[in-house]
Structure formats: C-alpha cells, structure tokens
C-alpha positions in Angstrom: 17.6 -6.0 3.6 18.5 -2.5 2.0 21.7 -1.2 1.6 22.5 1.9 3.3 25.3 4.1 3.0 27.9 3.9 5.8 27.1 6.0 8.3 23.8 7.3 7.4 20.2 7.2 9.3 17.9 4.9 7.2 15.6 7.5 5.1 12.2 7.5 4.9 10.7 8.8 1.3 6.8 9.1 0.3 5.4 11.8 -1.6 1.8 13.0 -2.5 -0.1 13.8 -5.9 -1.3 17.3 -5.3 -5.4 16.8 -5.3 -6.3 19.2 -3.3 -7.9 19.4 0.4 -7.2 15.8 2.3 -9.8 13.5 3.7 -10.3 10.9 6.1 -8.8 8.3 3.4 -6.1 10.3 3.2 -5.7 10.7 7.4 -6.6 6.9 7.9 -4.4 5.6 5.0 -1.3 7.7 4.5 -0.7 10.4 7.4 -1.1 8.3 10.1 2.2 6.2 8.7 3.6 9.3 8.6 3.0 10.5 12.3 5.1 7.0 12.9 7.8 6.9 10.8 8.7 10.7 11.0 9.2 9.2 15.2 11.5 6.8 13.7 13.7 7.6 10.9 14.7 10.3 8.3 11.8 11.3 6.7 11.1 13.1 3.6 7.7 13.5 2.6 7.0 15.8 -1.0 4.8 17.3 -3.1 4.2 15.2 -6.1 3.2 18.0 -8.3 5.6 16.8 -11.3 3.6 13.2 -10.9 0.4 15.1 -10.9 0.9 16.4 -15.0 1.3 13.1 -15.9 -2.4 12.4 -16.1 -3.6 15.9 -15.5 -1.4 17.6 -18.2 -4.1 19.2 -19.8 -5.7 21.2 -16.4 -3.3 22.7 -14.5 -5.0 25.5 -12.5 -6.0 23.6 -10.1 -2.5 22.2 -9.0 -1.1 25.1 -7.2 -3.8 25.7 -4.9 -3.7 22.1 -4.0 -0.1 21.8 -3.2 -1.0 24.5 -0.8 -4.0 23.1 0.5 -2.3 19.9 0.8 0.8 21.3 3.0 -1.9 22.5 5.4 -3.7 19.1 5.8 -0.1 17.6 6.3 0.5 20.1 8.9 -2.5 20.4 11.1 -2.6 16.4 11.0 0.9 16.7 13.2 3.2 16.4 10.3 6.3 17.9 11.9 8.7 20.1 9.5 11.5 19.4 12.5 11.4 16.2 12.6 10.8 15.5 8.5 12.0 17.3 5.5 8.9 18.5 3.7 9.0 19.9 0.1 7.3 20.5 -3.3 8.6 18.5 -5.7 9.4 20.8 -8.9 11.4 23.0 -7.1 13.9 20.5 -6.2 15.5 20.1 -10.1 17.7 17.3 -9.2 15.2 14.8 -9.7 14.4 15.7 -13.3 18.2 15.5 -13.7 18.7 12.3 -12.1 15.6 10.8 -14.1 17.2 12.0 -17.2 20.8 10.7 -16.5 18.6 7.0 -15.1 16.3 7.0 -18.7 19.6 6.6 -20.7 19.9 3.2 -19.1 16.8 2.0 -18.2 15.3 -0.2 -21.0 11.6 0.8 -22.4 10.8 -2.8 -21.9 11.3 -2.1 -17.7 9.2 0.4 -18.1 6.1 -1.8 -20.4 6.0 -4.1 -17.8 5.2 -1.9 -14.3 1.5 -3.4 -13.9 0.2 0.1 -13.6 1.1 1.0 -16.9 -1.2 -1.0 -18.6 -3.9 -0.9 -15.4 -4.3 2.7 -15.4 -4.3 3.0 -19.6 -7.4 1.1 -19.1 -9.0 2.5 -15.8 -8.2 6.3 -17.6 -9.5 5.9 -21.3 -11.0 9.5 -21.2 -7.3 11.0 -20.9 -4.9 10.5 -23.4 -2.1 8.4 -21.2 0.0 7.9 -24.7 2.7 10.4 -23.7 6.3 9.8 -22.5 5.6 11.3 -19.1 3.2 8.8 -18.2 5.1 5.9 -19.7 8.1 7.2 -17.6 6.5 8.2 -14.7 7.8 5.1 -12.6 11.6 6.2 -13.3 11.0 9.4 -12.0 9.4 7.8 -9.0 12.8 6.1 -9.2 14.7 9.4 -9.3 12.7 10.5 -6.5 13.4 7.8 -3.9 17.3 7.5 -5.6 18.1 11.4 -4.8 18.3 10.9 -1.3 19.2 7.4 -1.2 16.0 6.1 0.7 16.3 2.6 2.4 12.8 2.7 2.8 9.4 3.4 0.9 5.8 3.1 2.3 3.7 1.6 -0.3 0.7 -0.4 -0.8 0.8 -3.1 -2.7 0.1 -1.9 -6.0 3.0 0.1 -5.9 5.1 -2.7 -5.0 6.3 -3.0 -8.5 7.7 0.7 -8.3 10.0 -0.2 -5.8 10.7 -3.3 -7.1 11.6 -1.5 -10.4 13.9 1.4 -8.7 15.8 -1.6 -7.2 16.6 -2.8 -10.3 17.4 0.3 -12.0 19.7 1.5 -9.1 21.5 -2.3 -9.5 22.2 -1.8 -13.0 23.6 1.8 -12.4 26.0 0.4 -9.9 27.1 -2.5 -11.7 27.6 0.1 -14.9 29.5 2.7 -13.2 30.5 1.1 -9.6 33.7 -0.1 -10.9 35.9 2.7 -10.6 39.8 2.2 -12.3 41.5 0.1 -9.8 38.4 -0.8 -7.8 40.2 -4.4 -6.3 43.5 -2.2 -5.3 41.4 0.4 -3.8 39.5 -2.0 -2.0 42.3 -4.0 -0.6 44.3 -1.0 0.8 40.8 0.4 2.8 40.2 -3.4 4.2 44.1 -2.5 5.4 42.9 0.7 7.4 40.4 -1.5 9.3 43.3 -2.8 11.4 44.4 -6.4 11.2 41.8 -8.0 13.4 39.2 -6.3 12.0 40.9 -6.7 8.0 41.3 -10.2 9.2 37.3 -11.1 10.2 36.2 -9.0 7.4 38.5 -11.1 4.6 36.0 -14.5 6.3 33.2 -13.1 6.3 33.6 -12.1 2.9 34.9 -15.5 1.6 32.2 -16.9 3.6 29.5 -15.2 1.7 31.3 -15.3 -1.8 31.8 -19.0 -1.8 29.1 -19.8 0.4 26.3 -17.7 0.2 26.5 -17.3 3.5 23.5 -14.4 4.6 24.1 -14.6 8.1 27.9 -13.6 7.5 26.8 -10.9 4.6 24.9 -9.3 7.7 27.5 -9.7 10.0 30.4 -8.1 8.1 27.7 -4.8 6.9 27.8 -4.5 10.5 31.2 -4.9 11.7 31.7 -2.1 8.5 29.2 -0.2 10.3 31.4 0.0 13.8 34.6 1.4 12.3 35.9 4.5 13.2 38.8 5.0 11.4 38.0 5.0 7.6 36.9 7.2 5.2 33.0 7.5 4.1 34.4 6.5 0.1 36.2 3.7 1.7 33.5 2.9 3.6 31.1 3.1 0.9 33.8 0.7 -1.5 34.0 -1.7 1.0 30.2 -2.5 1.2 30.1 -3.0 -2.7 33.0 -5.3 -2.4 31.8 -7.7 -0.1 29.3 -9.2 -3.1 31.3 -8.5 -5.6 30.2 -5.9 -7.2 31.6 -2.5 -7.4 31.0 0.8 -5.3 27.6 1.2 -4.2 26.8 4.9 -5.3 22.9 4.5 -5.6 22.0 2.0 -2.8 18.6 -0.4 -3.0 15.4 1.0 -1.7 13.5 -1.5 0.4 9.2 -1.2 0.2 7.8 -0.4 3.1 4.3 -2.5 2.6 1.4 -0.4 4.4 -1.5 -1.5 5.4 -5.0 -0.4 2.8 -6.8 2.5 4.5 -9.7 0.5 5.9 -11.7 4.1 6.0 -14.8 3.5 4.1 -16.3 6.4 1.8 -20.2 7.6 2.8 -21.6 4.8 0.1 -19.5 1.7 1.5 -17.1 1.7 -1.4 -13.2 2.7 -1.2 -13.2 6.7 0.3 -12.5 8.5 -3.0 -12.8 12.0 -4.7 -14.1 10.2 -8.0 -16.7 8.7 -6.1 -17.4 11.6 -4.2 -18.1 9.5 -1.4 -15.7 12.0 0.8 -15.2 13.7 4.3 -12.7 16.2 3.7 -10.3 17.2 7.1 -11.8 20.5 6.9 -15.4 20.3 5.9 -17.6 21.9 8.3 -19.3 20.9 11.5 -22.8 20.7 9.9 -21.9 19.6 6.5 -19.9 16.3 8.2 -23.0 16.0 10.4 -25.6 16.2 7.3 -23.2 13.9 5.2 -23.3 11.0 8.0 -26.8 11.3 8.5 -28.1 11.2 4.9 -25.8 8.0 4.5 -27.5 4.9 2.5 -28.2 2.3 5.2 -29.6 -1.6 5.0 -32.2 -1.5 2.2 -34.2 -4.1 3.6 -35.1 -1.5 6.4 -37.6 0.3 4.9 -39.4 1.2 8.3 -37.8 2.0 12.4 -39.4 -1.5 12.8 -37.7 -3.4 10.0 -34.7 -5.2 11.3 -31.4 -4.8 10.0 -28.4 -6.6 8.8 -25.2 -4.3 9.8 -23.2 -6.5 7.3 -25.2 -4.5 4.4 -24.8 -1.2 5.4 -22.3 1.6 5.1 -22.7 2.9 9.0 -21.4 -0.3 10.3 -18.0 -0.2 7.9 -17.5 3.4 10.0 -18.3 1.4 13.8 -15.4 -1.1 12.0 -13.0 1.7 12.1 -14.2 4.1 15.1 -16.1 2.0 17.5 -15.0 -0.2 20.5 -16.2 -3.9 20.9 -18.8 -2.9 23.4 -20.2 0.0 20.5 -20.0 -2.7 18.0 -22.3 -5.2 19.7 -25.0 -2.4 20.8 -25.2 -2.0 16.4 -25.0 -5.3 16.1 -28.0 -6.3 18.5 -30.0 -3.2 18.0 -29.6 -3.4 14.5 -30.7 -6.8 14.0 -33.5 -7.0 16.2 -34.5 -3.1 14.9 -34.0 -2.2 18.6 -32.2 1.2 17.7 -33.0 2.9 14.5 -30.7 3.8 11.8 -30.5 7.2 13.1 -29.4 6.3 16.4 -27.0 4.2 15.1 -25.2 7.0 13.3 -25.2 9.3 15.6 -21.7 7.8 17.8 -20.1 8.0 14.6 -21.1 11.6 13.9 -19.5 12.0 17.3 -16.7 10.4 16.8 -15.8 12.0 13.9 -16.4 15.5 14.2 -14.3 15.2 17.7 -11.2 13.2 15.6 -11.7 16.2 13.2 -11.5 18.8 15.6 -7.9 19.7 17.2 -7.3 19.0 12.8 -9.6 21.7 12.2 -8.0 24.1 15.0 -4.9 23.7 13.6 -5.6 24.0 10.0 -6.9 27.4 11.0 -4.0 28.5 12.6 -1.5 27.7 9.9 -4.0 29.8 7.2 -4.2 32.7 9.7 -0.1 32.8 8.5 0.4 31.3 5.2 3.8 32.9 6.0 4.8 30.1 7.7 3.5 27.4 5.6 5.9 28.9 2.7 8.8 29.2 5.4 8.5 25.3 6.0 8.6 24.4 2.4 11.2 26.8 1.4 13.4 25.3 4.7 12.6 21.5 3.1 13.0 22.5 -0.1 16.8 23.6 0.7 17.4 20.7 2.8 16.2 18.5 -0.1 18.4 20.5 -2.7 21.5 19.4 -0.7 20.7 16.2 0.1 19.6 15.3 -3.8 23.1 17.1 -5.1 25.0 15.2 -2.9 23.9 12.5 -4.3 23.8 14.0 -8.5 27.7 14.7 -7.7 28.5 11.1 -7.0 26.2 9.8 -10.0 27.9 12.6 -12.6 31.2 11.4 -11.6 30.5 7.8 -11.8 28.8 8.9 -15.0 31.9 10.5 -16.4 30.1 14.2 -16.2 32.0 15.3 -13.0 33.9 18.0 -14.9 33.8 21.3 -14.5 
C-alpha cells in the first residue's frame, strides 16, 4: 500500500513524450485510463517534453508543435482541465531541481540496473544514448512522480521498474533526512494530542506492528491517524513515519498502477506504432481512415473472393477483437472461413466503427484549434497549479536537506 500524506486525496501522475498528433494506440492504451482515473482521484497528467531530449536531443523542431498537437488530442478525447491538472513539463522547474537535489543520493549502480537502460541502448543503436540524460532519465521520472507526492502511477509493465526505482529512491531520502533533532520527543508529545484513548490504541497498534509485524494493525493505526481532527499536518505527517520506525515521511512511496497493454492493433497486425507507420491518427481524415482500412493486408492464402479464409491470420480480424460484438465476430468468423463474405465486406463494419468512434474526437479537436487561446489558458492554469503543488513539496525536501535558508 502507498503511503499518503495525512490528509491528502491520493494523486494520480502520468505524463506523455511529446510525438506529435495521437492515434488510436494512444486513445485505446493510455487516454482511456485517463478518462477513469481523472473520475477518481487527483490527477495530474504532463507534457513530457524534458523526457523527449533524452533520445531526441539532436532534433528538436519538431517538439513544440507536438506538445501542442498533443494538448489538443488530450482535450478533444474528454480530458478534463477541471477535473485534472494538465501541464508541460519544462515549465514547471521544480522537477529539474528536485532531480538534481535526488542525483546527489541516488547511486549510479540504481540507475545501471533499470532494465530499460540497457533495452533501449540496444533497440536505439542509431542514436547516441551515451549521455547523462538518458542514463538519468529514470530519476527524473522519479522527480516527476516525487514533486507532487503521487500515491499512484499508471504504468505498463515495462515501466514497472521506474516505479519500483522511485520507491526506493524516495525510502532512502526519508531514512537520510526523516530524522529531524529530537524526532522520538517530537513524536511522543503529538501521540499526546491524540487524546488518551486514541494515544492509548495508537501506542498497540504500533507495538503490535514493531514487534510483530503485524500488517493488519499497520493498516489499522494509518487509519485511526487518518480520523484525527485535532493535530497538526507535521504531526500528522511524524506520526506516520513513526509507526515503522523510521523517521518523518517527507517524500512518501509511489505505488504502480499496472495498466492493461493497448490491445489496438496497427494496419499490418503488429503493435500500433509511429516507427512502423502502421497508424490511424485521431485526426486523420474521413477518406484517408477509410482508404487506410481498406488497403489493409488480409489472409494471404485468399488470393481470390472464393478462397476461404482463416481470420486468425489476418489484420482485419485483430480490429473485430477490439470493436466488434460477439454476434459481429461470428459473421467474420463463418463468412470468412467458408469465403462467404469477402475481405472487403468484412472491413467495412470496422471502417464504420471507426470513423464514428473518431468523430465527436474530431468535432472537438476542431473546436479547441478554432481558439488556441484556450488551449494555452488550460496549460498556463495547470502549469500554476503544478508550480505550487511541486514547491510545496521542494520546501519540505530543502529543509530536510539542510537548504531551507534564506
């Protein structure tokens, strides 16, 4: 379970590489989380552009138009800037901050071992990855989800390891600078303001879980620290640290979020990718979607309308997968195999299916460019929200890091 800070909503943080206009990877994989989560909890969703240089360094004229083109996908998909914060990421400096105050005691050898590291060296040999950016790229991923103290992080599995590492980086920072002077005093006298009952339960549980290892009491006493009124956020925040020993929590533990792989297949069957060019973008035309889904490689062994077919071997059935009902699905299947339809016949739900998903995404897309105004109003609101909520959190790590003067 991830630690929260007394008091707060759990927060939601996921961000984007800037690549330019979104498709229905993108929609199917990624936004759709989002239309959920920004329903359920405190959501802040950014603008990866800083991420973006660190295997794009070399061309960056491309990157501002995308994180423009991007915002407009995220908003005509239903992202909703009152219910989430939405920002780029560059113009919110506390992160770089944070990462560099985190890199001073994070240990290369944390870093080495993030499976991507060594993964994407090898999947990228055309681009020189043998830069500190990429190398630290995870701890400012790190730095990202530790500014606003995010309890959770939708990821897919390879990312995983991200989390996993920002966990460990945040533990070591609290265990490093969580014991303030006179952390047991201070700890004692806010157990006192809970009131005696209350002081009293809290003291078992705690002993319970110390001596013990007692998970169901852990839980128990977060949440009877959760009820009280009558104490300060700090001794609040103290308290939570001291019931496993450790020190004050500044920098709490992210949890990952596993999501589900997008199970939208690109034109050729593979994974839906730019590299593959393979794509439907969220704002491609009427006809071009329409051309794309017809011209789309079907079972080779039909060669002729009178051939029969084997769905499991062609691309138009992974799109029936995703789109179609179960009565749809057993037309293809029959018709296919017994070459009772033809392949174009069988493509043609999908191209209606598609271009009416893409639709009220389309309407809405055109709206928002009619007044870029607006787009730059909603990422210059999230952008200030996220400046607050990140230097909230840089004052407690500064002070706990001995830089709190002034």
């Amino acid at each position: 379970m991830s630690t929260v800070l007394p008091g707060q909503p759990m927060r939601v943080l996921s961000g984007m590489r800037p690549t330019g206009r979104l498709h229905l990877g993108h929609y199917h994989g990624v936004l759709k989380n989002w239309l959920k989560l920004q329903t359920e909890y405190e959501c802040y969703f950014f603008v990866a552009d800083w991420h973006a240089l660190t295997t794009h360094y070399e061309d960056t004229r491309v990157i501002e138009e995308s994180v423009w083109d991007m915002v407009v996908d995220w908003l005509a998909v239903g992202i909703d800037p009152n219910s989430a914060t939405l920002f780029i990421q560059s113009r919110v400096p506390q992160h770089a901050e944070l990462h560099v105050l985190l890199s001073m005691i994070t240990p290369v050898s944390w870093l080495e071992r993030v499976p991507t590291y060594k993964d994407q060296q090898i999947q990228l040999q055309e681009r020189d990855l043998s830069t500190y950016g990429f190398l630290g790229y995870p701890l400012l991923q790190s730095a990202d989800i530790l500014s606003y103290r995010a309890g959770l992080v939708p990821v897919g599995e390879d990312q995983v390891a991200h989390v996993e590492l920002t966990r460990e980086v945040a533990r070591r920072f609290n265990h490093l600078y969580g014991r303030e002077p006179d952390y047991e005093i201070r700890a004692e006298e806010a157990i006192k303001k809970m009131g005696k009952k209350n002081a009293k339960l809290y003291r078992e549980l705690r002993t319970a879980y110390m001596e013990r290892g007692d998970r169901e009491a852990l839980e128990t006493a977060r949440a009877l620290l959760e009820r009280q009124k009558n104490i300060a956020l700090g001794d609040k925040d103290r308290l939570f640290g001291f019931l496993e020993g450790g020190g004050k929590i500044i920098l709490p533990e992210p949890q990952a979020l596993l999501t589900q792989a997008s199970k939208m297949p690109g034109l050729d069957g593979r994974k839906m990718s730019k590299s593959y060019d393979n794509v439907i973008s969220l704002r491609e035309s009427t006809d071009e979607v329409a051309k794309k889904l017809r011209t789309m490689p079907t079972d080779p062994a039909r060669v002729h309308r009178s051939d029969p077919g084997n769905p499991d071997k062609c691309p138009v059935w992974d799109f029936h997968v995703v789109y179609s009902d179960a009565e749809r699905k057993d037309w293809v299947q029959k018709g296919c195999r017994s070459a009772g339809i033809g392949c174009l016949e069988c493509k043609q739900p999908i191209i209606d299916t598609v271009l009416a998903e893409l639709k009220p995404i389309q309407e809405r897309a055109a709206e928002f460019l009619r007044d870029p105004l607006t787009i730059k109003n909603v990422i210059a609101d999230g952008t200030k929200r996220a400046q607050e909520a990140a230097e909230a959190t840089l004052t407690d790590v500064r002070a706990a890091m001995g830089l709190g003067y002034s």
